[in-house]
DSSP file (Angstrom, degrees, kcal/mol; ACC not computed):
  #  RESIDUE AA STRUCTURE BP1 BP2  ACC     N-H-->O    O-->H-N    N-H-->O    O-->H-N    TCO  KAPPA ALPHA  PHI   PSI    X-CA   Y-CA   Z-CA
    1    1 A X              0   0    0      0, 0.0     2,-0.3     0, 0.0     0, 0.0   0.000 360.0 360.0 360.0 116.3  -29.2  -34.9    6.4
    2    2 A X        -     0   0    0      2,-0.0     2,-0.5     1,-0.0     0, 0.0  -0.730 360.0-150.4 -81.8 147.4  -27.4  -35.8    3.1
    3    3 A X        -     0   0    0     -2,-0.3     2,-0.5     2,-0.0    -1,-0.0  -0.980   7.9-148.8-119.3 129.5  -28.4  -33.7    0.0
    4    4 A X        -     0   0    0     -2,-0.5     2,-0.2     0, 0.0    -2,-0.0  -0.921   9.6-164.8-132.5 138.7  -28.3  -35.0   -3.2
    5    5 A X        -     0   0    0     -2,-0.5     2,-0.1     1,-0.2    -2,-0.0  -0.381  18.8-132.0-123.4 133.9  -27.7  -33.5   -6.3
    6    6 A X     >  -     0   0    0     -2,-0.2     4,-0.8     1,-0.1    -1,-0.2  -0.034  37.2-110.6 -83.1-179.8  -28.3  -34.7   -9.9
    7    7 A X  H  > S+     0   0    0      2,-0.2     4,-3.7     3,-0.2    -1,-0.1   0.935 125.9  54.2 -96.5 -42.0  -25.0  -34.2  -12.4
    8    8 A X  H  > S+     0   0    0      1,-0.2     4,-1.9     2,-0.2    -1,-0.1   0.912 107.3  48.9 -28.6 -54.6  -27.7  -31.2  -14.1
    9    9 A X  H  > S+     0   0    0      1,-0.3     4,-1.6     2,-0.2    -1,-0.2   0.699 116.5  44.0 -80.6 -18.1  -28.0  -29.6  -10.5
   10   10 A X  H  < S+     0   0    0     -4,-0.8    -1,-0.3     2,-0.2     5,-0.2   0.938 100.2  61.0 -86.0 -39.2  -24.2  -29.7  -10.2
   11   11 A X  H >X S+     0   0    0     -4,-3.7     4,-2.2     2,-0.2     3,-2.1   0.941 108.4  51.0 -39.1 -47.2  -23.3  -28.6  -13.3
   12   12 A X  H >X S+     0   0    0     -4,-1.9     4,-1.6     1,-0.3     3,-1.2   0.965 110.6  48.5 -60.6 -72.3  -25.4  -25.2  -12.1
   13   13 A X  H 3< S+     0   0    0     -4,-1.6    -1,-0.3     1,-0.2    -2,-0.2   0.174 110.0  47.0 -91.9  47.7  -23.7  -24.9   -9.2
   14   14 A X  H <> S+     0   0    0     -3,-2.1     4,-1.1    -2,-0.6    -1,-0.2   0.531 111.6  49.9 -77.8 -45.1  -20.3  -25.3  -10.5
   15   15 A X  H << S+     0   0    0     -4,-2.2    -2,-0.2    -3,-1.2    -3,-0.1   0.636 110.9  55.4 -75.1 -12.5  -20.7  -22.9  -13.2
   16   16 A X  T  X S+     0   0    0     -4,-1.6     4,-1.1    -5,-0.2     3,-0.5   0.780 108.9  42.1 -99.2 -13.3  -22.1  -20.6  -10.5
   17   17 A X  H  > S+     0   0    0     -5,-0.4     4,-1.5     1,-0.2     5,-0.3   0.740 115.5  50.4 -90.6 -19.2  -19.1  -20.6   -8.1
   18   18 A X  H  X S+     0   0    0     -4,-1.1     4,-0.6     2,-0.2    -1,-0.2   0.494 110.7  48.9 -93.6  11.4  -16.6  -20.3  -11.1
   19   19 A X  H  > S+     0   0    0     -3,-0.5     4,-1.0     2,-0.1    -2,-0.2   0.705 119.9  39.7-117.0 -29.9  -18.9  -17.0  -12.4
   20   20 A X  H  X S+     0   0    0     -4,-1.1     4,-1.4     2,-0.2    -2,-0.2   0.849 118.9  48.4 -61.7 -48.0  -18.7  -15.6   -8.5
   21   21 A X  H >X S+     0   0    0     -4,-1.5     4,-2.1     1,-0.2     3,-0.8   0.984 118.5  42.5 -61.2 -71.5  -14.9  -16.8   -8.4
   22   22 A X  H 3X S+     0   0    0     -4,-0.6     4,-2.2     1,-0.3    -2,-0.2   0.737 116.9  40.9 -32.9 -46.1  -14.4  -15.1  -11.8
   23   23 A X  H 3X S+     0   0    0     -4,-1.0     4,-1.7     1,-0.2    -1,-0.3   0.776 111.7  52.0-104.0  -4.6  -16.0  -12.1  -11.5
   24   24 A X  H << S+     0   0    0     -4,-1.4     4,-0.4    -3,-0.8    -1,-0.2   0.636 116.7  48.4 -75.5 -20.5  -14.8  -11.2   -7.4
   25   25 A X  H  X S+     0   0    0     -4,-2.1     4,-0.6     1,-0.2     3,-0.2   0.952 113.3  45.8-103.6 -36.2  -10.9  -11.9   -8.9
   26   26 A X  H  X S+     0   0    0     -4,-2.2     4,-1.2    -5,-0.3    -2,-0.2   0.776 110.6  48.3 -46.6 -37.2  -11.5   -9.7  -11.9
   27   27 A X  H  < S+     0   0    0     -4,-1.7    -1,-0.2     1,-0.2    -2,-0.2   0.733 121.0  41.3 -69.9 -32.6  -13.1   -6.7  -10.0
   28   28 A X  H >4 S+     0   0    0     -4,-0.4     3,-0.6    -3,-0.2    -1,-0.2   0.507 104.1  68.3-108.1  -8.1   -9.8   -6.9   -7.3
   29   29 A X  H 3< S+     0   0    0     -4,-0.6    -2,-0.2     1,-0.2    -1,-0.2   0.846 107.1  32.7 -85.3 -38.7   -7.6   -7.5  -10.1
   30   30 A X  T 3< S+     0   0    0     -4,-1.2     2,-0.2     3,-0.0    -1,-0.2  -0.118  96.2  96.8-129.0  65.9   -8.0   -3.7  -11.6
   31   31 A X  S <  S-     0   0    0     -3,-0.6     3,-0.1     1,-0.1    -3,-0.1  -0.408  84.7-126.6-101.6-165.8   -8.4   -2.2   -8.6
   32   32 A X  S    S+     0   0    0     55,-0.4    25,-2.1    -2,-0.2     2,-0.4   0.765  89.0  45.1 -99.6 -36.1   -5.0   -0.6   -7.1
   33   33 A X        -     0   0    0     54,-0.4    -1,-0.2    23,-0.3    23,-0.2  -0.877  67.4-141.5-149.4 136.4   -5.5   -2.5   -4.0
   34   34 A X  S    S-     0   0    0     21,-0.4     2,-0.5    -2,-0.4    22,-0.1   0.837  87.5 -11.8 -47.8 -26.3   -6.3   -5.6   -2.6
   35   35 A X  S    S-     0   0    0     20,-0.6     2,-0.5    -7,-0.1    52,-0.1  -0.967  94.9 -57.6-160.3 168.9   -8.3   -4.6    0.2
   36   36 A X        -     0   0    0     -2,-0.5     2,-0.6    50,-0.1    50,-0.1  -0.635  41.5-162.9 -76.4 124.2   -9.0   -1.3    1.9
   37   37 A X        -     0   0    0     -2,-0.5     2,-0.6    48,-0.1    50,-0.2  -0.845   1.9-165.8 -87.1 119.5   -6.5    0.8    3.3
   38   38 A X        -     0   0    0     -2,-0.6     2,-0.2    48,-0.2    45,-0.1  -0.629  43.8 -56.3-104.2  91.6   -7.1    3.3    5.6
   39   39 A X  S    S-     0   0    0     -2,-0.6    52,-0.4    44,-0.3     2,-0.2  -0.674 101.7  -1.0  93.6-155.1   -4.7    6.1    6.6
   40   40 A X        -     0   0    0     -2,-0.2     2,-0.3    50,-0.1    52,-0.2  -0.581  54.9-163.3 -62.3 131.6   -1.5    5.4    8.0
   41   41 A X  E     -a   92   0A   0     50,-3.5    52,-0.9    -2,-0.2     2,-0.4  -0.811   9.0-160.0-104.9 159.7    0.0    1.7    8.6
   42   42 A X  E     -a   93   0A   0     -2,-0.3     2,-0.5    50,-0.2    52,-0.1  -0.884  11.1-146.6-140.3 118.6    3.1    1.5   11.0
   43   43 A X        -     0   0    0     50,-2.2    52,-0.2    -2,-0.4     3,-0.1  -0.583  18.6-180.0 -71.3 117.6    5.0   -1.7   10.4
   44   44 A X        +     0   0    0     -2,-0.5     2,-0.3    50,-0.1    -1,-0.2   0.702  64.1  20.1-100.5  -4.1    6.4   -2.8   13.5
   45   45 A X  S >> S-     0   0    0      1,-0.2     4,-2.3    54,-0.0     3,-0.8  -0.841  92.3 -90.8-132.4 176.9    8.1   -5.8   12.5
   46   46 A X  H >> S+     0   0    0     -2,-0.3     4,-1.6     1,-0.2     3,-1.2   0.984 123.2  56.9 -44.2 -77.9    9.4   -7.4    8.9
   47   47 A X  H 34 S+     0   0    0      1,-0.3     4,-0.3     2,-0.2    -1,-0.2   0.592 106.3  44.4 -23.0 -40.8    5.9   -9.1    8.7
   48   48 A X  H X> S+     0   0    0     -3,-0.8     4,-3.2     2,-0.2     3,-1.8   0.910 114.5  44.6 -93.3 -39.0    4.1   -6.2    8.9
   49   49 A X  H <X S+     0   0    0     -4,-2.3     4,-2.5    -3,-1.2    -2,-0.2   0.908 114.6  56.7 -55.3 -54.5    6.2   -4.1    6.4
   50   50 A X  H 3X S+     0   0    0     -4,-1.6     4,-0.7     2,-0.2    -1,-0.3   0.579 113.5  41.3 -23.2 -39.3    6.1   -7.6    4.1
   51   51 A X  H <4 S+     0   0    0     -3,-1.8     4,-0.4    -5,-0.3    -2,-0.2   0.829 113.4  45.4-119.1 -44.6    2.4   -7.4    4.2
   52   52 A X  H >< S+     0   0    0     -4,-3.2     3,-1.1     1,-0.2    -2,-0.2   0.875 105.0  60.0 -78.9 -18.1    1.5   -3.9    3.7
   53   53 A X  H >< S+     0   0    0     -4,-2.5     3,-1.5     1,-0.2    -1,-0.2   0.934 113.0  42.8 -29.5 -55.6    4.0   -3.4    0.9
   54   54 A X  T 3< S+     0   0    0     -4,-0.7    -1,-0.2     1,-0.3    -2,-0.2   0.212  93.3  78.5 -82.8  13.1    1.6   -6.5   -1.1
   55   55 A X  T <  S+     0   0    0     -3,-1.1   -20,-0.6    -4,-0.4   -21,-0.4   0.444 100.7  34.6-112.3  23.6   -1.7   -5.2   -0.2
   56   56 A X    <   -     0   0    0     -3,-1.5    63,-0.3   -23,-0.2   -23,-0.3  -0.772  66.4-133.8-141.2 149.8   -1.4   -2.3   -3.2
   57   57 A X  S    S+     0   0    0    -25,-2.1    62,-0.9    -2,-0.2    63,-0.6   0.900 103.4  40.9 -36.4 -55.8    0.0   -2.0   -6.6
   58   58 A X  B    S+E  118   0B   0     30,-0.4    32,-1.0    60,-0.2    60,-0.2  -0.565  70.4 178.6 -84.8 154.5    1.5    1.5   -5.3
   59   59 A X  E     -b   90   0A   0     58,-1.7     2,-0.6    -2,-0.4    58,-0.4  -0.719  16.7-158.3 174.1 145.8    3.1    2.2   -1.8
   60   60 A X  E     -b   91   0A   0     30,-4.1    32,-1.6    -2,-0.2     2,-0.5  -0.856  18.7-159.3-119.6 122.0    4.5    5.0   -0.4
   61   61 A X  E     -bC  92 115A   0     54,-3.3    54,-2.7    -2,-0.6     2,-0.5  -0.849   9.2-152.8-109.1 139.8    7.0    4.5    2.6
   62   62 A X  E     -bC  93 114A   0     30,-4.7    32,-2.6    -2,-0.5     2,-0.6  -0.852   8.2-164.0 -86.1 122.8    8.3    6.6    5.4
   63   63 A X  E     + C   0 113A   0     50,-3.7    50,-1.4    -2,-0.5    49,-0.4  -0.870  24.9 163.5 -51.3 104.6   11.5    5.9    6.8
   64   64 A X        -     0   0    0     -2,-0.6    32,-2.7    30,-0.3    33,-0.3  -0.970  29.2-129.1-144.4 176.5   12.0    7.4    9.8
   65   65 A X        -     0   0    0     -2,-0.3     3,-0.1    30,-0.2    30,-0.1  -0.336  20.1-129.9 -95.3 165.4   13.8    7.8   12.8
   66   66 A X  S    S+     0   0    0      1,-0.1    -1,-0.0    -2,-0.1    29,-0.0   0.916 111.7  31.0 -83.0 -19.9   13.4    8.1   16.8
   67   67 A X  S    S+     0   0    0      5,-0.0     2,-0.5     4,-0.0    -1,-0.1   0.256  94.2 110.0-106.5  -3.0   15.6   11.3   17.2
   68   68 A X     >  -     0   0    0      1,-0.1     4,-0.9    -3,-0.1    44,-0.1  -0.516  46.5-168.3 -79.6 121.2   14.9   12.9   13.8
   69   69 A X  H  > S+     0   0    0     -2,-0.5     4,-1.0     2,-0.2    -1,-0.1   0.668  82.4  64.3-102.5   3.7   12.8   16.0   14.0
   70   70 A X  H  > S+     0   0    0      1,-0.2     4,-2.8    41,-0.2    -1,-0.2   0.531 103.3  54.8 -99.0   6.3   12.0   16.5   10.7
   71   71 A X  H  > S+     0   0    0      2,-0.2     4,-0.9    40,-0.1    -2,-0.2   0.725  99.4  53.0 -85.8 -10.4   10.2   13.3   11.0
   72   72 A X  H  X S+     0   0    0     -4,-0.9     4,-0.6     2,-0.1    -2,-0.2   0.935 119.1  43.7 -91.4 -38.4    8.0   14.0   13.9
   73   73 A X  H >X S+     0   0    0     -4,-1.0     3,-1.7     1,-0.2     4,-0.7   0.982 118.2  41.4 -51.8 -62.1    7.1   17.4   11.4
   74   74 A X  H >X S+     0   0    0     -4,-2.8     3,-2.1     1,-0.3     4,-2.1   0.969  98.7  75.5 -56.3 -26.6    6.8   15.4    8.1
   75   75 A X  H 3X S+     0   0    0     -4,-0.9     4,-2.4     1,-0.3    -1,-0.3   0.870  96.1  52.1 -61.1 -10.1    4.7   12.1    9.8
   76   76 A X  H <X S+     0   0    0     -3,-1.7     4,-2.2    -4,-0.6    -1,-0.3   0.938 114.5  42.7 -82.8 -25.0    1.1   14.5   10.0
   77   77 A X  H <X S+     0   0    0     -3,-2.1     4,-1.5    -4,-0.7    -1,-0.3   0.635 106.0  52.7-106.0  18.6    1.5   15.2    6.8
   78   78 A X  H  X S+     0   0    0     -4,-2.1     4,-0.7     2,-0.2     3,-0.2   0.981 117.5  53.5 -63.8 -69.8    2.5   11.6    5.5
   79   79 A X  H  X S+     0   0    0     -4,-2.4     4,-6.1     1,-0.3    -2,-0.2   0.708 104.7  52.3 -42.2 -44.7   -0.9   11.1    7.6
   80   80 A X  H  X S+     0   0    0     -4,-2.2     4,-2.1     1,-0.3    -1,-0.3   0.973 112.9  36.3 -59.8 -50.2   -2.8   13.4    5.9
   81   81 A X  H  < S+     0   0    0     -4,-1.5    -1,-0.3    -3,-0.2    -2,-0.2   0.832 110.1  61.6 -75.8  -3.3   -2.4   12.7    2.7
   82   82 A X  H >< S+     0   0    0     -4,-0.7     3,-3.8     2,-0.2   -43,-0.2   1.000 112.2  48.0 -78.0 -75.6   -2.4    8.6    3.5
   83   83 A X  H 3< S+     0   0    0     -4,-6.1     2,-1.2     1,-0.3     3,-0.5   0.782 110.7  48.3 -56.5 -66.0   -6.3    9.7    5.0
   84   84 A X  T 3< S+     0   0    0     -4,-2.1    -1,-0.3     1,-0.3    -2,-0.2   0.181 111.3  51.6-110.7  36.2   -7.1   11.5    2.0
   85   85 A X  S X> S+     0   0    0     -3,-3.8     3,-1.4    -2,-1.2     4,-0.6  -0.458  74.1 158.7-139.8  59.5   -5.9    8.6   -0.4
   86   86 A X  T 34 S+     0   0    0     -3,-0.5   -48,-0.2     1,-0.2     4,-0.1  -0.754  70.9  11.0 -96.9 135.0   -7.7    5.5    0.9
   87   87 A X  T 34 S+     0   0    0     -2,-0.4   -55,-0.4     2,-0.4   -54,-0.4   0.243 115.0  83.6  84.8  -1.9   -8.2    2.6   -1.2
   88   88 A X  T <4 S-     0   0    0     -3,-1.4   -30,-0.4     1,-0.4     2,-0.2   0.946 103.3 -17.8 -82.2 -51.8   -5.6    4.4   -3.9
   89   89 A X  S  < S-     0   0    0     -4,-0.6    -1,-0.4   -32,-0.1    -2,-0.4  -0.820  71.8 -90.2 174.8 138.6   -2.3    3.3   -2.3
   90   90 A X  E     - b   0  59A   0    -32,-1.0   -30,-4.1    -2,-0.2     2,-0.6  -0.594  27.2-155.0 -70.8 132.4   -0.7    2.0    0.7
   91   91 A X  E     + b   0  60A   0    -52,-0.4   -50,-3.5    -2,-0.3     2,-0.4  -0.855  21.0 177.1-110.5  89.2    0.7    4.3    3.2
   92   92 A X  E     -ab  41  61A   0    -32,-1.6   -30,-4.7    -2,-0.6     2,-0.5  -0.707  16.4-166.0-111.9 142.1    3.4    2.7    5.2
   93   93 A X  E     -ab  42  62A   0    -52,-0.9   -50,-2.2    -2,-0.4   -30,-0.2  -0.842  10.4-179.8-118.4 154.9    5.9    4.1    8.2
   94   94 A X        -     0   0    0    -32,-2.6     2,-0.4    -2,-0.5   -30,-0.3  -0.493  22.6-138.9-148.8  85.2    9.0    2.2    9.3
   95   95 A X    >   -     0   0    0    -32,-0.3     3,-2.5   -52,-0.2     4,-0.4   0.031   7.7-155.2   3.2  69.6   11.2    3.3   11.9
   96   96 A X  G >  S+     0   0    0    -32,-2.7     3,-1.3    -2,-0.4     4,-0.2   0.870  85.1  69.6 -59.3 -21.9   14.8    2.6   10.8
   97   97 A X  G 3  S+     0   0    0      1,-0.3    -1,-0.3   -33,-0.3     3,-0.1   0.416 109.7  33.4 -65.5  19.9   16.1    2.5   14.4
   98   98 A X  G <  S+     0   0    0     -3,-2.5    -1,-0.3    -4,-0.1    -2,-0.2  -0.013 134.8  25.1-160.7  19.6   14.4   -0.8   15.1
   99   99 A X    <>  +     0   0    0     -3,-1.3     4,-0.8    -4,-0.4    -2,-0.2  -0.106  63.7 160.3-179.7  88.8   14.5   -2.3   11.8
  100  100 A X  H >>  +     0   0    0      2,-0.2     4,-1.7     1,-0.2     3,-0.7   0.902  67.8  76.4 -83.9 -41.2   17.5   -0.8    9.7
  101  101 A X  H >> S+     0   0    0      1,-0.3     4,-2.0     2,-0.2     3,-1.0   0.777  94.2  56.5 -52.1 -59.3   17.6   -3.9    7.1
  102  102 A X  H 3> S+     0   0    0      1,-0.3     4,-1.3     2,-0.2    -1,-0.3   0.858 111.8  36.6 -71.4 -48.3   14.5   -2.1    5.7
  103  103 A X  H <<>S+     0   0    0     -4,-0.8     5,-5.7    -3,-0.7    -1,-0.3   0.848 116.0  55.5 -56.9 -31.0   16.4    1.4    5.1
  104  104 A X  H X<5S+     0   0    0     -4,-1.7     3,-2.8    -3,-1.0    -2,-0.2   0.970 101.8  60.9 -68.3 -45.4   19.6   -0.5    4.0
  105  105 A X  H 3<5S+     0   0    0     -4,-2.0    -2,-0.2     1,-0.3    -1,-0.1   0.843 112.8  33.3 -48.9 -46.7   17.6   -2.3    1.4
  106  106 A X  T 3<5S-     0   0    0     -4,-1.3    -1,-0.3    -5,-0.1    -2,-0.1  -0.134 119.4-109.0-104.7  37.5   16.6    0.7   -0.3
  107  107 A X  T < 5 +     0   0    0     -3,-2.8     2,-0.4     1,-0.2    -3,-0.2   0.812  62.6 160.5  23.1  69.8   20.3    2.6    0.6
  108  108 A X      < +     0   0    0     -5,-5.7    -1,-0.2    -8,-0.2    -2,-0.1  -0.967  16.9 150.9 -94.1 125.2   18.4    5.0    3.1
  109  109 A X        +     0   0    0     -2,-0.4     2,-0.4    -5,-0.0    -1,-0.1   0.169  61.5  61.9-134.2   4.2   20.8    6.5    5.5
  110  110 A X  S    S-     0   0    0     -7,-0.1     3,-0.3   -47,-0.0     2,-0.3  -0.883  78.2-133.6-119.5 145.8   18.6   10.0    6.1
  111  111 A X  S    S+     0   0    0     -2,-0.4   -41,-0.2     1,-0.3   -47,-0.1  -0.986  79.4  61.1-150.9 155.7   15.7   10.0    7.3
  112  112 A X  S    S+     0   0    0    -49,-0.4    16,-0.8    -2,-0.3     2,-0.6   0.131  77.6 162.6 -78.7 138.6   12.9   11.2    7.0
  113  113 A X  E     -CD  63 127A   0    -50,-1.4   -50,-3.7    -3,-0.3     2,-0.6  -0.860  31.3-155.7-119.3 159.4   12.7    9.3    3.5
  114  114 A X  E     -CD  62 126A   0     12,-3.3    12,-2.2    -2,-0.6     2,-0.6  -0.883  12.9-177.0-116.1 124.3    9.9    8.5    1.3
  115  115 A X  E     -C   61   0A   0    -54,-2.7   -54,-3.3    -2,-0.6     2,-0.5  -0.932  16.7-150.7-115.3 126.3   10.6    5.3   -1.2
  116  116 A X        -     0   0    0     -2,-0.6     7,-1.3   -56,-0.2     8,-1.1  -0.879  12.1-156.9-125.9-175.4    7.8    4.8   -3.3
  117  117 A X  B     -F  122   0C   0     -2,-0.5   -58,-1.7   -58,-0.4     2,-0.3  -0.896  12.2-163.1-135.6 128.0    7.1    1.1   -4.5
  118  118 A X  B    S-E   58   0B   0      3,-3.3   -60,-0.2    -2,-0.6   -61,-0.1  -0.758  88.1 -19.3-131.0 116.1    5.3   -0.3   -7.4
  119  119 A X  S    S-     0   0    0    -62,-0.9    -1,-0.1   -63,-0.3   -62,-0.1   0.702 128.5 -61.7  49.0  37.7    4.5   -4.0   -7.2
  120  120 A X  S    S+     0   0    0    -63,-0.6     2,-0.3   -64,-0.2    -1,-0.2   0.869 109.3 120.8  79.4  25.0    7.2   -3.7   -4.6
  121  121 A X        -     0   0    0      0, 0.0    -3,-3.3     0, 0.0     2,-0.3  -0.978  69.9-112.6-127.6 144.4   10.1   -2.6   -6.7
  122  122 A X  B     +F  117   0C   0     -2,-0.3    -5,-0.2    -5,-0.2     3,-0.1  -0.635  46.1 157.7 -65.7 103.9   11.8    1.1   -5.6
  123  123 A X        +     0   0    0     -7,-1.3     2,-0.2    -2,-0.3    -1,-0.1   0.619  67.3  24.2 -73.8 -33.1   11.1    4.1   -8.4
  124  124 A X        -     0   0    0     -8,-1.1     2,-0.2     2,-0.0    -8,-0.2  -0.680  55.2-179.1-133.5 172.6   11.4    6.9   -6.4
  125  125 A X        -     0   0    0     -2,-0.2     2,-0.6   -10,-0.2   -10,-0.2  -0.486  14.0-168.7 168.8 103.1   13.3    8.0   -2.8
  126  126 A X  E     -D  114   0A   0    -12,-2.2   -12,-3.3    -2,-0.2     2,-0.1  -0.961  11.6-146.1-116.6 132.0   12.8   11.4   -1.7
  127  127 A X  E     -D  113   0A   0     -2,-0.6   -14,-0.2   -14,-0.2    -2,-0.0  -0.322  52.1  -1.6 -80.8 130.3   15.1   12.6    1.2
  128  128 A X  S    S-     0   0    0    -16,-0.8   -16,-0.2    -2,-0.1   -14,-0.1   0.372  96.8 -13.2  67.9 161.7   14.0   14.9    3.7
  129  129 A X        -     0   0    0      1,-0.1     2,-0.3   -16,-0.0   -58,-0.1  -0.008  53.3-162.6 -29.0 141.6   10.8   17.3    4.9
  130  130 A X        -     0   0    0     -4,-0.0   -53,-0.1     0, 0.0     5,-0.1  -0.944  20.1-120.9-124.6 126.2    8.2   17.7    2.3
  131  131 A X     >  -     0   0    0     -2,-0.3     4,-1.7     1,-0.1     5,-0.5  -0.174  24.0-114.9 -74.8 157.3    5.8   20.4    2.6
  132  132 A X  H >> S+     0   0    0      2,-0.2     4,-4.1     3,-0.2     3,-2.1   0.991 115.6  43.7 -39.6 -64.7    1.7   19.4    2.8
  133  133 A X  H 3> S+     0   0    0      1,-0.3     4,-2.7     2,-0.2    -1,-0.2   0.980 118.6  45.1 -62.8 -42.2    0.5   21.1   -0.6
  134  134 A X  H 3> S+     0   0    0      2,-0.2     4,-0.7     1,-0.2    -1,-0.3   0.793 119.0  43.5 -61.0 -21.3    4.0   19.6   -2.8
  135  135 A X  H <X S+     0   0    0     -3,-2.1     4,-1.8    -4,-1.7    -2,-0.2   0.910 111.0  49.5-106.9 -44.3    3.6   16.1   -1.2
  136  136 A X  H  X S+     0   0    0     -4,-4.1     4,-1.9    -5,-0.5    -2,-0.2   0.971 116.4  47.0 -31.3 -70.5   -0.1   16.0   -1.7
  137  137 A X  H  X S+     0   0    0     -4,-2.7     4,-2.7    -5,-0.5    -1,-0.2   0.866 112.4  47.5 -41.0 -46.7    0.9   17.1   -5.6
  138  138 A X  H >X S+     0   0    0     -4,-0.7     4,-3.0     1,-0.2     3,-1.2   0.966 111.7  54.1 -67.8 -74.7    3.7   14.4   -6.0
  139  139 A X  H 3X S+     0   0    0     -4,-1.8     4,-0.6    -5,-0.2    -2,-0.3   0.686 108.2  43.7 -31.0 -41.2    1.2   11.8   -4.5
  140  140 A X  H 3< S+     0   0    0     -4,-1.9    -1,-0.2    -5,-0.2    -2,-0.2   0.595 117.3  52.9 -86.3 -14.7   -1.8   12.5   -7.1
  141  141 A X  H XX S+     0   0    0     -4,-2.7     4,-4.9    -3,-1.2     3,-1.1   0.874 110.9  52.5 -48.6 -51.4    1.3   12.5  -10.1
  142  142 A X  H 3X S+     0   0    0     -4,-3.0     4,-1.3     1,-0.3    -2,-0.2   0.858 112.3  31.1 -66.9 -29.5    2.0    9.7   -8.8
  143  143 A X  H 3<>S+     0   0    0     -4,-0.6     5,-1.2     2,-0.2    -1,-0.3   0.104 115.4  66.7 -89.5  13.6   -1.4    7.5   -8.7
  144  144 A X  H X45S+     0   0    0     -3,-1.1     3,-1.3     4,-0.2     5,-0.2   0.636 101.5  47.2 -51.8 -75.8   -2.2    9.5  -11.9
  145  145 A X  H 3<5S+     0   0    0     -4,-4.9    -2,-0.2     1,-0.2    -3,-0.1   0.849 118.1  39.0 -27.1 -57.2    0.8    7.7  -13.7
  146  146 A X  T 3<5S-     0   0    0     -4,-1.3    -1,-0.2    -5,-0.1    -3,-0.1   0.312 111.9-113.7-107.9   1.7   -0.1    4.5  -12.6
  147  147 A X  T < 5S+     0   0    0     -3,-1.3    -3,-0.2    -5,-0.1    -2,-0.1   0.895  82.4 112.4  83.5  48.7   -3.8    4.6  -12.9
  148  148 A X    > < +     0   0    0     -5,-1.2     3,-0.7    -6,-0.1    -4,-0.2   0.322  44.7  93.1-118.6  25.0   -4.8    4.4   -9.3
  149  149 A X  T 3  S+     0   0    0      1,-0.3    -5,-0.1    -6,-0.2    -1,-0.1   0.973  92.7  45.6 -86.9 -32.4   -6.4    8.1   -8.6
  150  150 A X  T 3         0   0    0      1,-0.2    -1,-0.3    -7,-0.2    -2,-0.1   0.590 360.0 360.0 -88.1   1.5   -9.9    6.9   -9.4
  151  151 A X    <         0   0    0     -3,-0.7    -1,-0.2   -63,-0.1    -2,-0.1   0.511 360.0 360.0 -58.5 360.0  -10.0    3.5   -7.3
């Protein structure tokens, strides 16, 4: 079945896919984040590290290690606060023993560390255990600054 359309009945629906296009890129444009995040991501390869870096203006990464024990302590509450900032900010963990490039890039040689990123560029890189209630605190300065706490 062909359907055919008059140059009126196309103008309409041209103007109505660019007013859908328009207003879906604006609404995701001042958001923080492309898409929903939930909780913790754990990159296991470049790709994944690559991808969850770009899906929010902010993102806060763990470094850590397999032998480190103040990483198996900090990662619940990396978790925690990751769960109780969805849809602000990316929460990402990366293992440096199985993918050191990504800790050399941002001169990490301790772990755990926390780099945080905006639009993918390094501001911050805090070294070592962070307690719940201080990392929480640092985490809602930060997405204060940068205008993501209410997304």
């Amino acid at each position: 079945m062909l359907l055919e359309l008059n140059d009126n009945e196309l103008s309409k629906l041209i103007d109505k896919m660019a007013r859908d296009i328009l207003i879906s890129t604006s609404s995701t444009e001042s958001r923080c984040c492309k898409s929903e995040t939930r909780g913790l991501m754990i990159a296991r390869s470049y790709e994944d590290y690559v991808y969850a870096v770009n899906i929010c203006k902010l993102a806060f990464l763990l470094i850590t290690s397999t032998y480190c024990p103040y990483c198996h302590m900090f990662r619940p509450v990396f978790a925690k606060v990751a769960q109780l900032n969805t849809g602000k900010a990316v929460f990402i963990e990366v293992n440096a023993d199985y993918m050191p490039e990504i800790a050399w890039s941002y001169n990490v040689f301790s772990t755990p560390a926390i780099v945080v990123l905006v639009n993918g560029k390094p501001i911050d890189v805090i070294i070592g255990y962070v307690p719940f209630d201080n990392f929480n605190n640092y985490v809602n300065e930060i997405l204060n600054k940068f205008g993501c706490s209410n997304t």
